[in-house]
N, C-alpha and C positions, 0 to 999 in steps of 0.2 A: 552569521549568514542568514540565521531563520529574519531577522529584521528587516534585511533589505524584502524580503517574501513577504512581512506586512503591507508592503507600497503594491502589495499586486491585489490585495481586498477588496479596497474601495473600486478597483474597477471589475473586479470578476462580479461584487452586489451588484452595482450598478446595470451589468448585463441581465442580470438575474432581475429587475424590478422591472425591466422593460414584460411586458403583459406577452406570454409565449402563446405561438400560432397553435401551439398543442402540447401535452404531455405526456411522457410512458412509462411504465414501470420497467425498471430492469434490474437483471441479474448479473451478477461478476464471478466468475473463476478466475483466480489468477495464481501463478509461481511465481519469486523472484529471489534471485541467487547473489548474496555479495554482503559487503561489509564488516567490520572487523571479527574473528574468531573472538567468543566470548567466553567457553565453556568447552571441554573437549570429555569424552567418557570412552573406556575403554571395555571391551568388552571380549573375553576370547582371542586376544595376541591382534586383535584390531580396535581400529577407533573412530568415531564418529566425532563429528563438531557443533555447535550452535553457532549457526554467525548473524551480525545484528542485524542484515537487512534480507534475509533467509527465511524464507516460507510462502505458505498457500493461504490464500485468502478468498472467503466467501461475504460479497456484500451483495446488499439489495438496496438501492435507491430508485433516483425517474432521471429523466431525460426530456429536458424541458426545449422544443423547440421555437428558438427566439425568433426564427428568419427562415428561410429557404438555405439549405447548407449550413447553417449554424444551429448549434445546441449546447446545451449546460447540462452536463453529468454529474448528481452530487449521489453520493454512496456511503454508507456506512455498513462499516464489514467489520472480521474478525479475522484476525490474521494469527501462524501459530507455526511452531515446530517443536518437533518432539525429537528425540533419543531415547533408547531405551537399550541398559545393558543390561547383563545378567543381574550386580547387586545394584541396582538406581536407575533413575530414570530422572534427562533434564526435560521442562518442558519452558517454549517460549512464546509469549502471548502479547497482542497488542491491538488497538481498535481503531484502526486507520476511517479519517471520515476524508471523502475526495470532493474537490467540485473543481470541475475541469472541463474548459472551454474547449468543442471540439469544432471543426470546420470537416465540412464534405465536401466530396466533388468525388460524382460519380461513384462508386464503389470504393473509394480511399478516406479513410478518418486520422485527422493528425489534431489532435490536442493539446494544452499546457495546462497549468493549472496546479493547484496547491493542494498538497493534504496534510492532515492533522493528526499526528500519533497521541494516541490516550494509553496512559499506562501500560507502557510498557516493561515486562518483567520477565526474566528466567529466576525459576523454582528446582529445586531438586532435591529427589527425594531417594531412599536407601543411605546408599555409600555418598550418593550427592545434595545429601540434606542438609548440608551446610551452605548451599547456594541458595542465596536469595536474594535476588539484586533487583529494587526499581530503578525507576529512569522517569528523568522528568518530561509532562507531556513535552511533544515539538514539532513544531512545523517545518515543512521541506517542500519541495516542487518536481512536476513532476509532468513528462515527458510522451505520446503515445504515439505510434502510427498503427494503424489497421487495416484489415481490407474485410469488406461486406461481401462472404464466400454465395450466401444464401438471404434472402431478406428478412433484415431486424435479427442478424448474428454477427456478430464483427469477431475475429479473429486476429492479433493484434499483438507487438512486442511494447515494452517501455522500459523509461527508465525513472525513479529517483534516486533523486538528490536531498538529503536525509541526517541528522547528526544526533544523538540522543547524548542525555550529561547524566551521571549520575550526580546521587546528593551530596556525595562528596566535592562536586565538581572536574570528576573526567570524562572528557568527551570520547564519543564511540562514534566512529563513522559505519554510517549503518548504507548507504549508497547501495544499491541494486539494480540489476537488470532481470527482466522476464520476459513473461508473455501473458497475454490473457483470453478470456473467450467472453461474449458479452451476450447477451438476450437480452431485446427490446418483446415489452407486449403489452 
């Protein structure tokens, strides 16, 4: 699937070389909840899980406005979740970079757009030190609506669409839904 996501490059650059009427720095908070159970730890007669497209992400890119209602959001973040039980602790990390075409109208932002997983890994340490799994980088695509509560803050759900292989060659679907919060300034 990531291949047919190549055929979306040459036109997402191309928006991007056109000379933008302005640019802004911004900020990303985001959750997102889903994709296969990778890891599970137990802790106290309960249990917690790792799943592959699972966690909070903090990125900082701009937002380059091509037009009137149109802009290009590219981000590079840090995405992550953690467990921790009594004897170990899993932890799951990954560097998602975005750039993602958004349209406005009026207080509503709905985007598409690709991003790019870099190394991705769960670690685990203690009793789960025997976990140590990479994953090859990968591309997926990915989905937004939001709405602008207060100006230059978008408040906003999404989704991707996301597949990570390890070296072996098993694929893990890592698909997610969330939410996020954004600053422009």
């Amino acid at each position: 699937m990531a291949i047919a996501y190549t055929r979306l490059i040459p036109a997402l650059l191309l928006t991007c070389t056109a000379l933008p009427a302005s640019a802004e720095a911004l900020f990303r908070l985001a959750y997102d909840h889903g994709g296969d159970e990778l890891a599970v730890a137990y802790s106290n007669g309960t249990s917690d899980s790792i799943r592959a497209g699972t966690g909070l992400t903090l990125a900082l890119g701009a937002r380059l406005w091509l037009q009137e209602g149109m802009s290009m959001d590219m981000t590079v973040g840090y995405k992550f979740d953690t467990v921790v039980a009594t004897n170990g602790e899993l932890d799951w990390s990954i560097i998602p970079i975005d750039m993602i075409l958004h349209s406005q109208v009026q207080n509503l932002h709905l985007g598409l757009g690709l991003t790019y997983h870099i190394d991705p890994e769960l670690t685990g340490t203690g009793a789960a030190s025997h976990i140590n799994y990479d994953f090859d980088n990968s591309m997926g695509l990915v989905m937004e609506a939001g709405i602008e509560l207060v100006p230059n803050n978008v408040l906003g759900l999404r989704f991707t669409n996301i597949d990570y292989t390890t070296v072996s060659g098993t694929e893990v679907d890592a698909d997610s839904v969330g939410f996020y919060w954004q600053a422009q300034f």
